[in-house]
C-alpha positions as CSV (number, residue, x, y, z in Angstrom):
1,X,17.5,5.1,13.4
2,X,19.4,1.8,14.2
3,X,18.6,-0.5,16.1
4,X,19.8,-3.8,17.1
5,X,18.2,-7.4,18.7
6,X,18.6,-6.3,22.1
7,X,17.5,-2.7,21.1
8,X,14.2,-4.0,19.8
9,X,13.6,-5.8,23.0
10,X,14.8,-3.2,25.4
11,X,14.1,-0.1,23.6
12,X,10.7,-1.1,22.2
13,X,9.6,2.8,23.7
14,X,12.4,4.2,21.5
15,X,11.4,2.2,18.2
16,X,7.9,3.2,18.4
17,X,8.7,7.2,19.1
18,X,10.9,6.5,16.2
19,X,8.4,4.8,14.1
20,X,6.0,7.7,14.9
21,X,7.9,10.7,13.7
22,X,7.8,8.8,10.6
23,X,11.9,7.2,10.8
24,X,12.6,4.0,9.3
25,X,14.2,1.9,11.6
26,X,17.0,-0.3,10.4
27,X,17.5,-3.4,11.9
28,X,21.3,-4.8,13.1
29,X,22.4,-8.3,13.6
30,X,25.8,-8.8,14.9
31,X,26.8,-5.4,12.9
32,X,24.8,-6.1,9.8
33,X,21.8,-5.2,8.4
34,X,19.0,-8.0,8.5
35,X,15.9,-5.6,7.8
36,X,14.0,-2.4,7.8
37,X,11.3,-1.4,9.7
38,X,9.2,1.7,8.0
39,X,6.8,3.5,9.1
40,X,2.7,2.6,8.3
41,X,1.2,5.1,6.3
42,X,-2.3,6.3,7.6
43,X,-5.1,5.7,5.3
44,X,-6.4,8.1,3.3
45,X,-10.1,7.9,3.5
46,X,-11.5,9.2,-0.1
47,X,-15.1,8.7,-2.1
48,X,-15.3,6.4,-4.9
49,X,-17.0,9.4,-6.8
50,X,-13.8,11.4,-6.3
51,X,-11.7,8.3,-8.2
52,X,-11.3,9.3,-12.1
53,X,-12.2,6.2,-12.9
54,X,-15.9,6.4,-11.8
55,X,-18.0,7.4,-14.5
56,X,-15.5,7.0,-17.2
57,X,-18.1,5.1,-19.4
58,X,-21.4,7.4,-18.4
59,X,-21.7,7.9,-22.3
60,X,-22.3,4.7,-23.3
61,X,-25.9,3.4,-24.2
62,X,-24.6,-0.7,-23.2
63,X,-25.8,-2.2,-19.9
64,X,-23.3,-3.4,-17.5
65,X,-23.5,-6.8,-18.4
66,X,-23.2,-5.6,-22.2
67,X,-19.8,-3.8,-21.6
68,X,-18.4,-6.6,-19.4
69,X,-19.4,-9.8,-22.4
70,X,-17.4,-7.2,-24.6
71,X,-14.6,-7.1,-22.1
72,X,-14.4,-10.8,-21.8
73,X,-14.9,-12.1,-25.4
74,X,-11.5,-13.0,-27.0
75,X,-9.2,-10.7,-28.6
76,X,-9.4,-11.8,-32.0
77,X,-12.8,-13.7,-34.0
78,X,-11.5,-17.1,-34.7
């Protein structure tokens, strides 16, 4: 959809219906394009179990704060 100034302050109804059938809206100023108005995505709500990163290290025999001083120390032994 396209809409100019005066659209977004007359129409505001039209924008939103637009916005909620997932349009972008692109925005006109004196004929050109000053913007884009997209859509929000809704938040997918997910468990921190289900992320493939959680667990990745359930092997290891190093406490927490063991694996993070390895993390931290310096690349290379000077």
């Amino acid at each position: 959809m396209k809409a100019s100034i005066v659209d977004l302050r007359y129409k505001t109804n039209d924008i939103l219906k637009a916005l909620d059938r997932n349009e972008s809206v692109t925005v006109l100023y004196h004929g050109k394009i000053k913007g884009v108005i997209k859509p929000a995505r809704e938040k997918t709500t997910s468990k921190i179990k289900d992320h493939p990163f959680f667990g990745m290290n359930k092997d290891s025999d190093e406490t927490v704060l063991e694996e993070l001083a390895n993390l931290r120390k310096a690349r290379h032994d000077l």
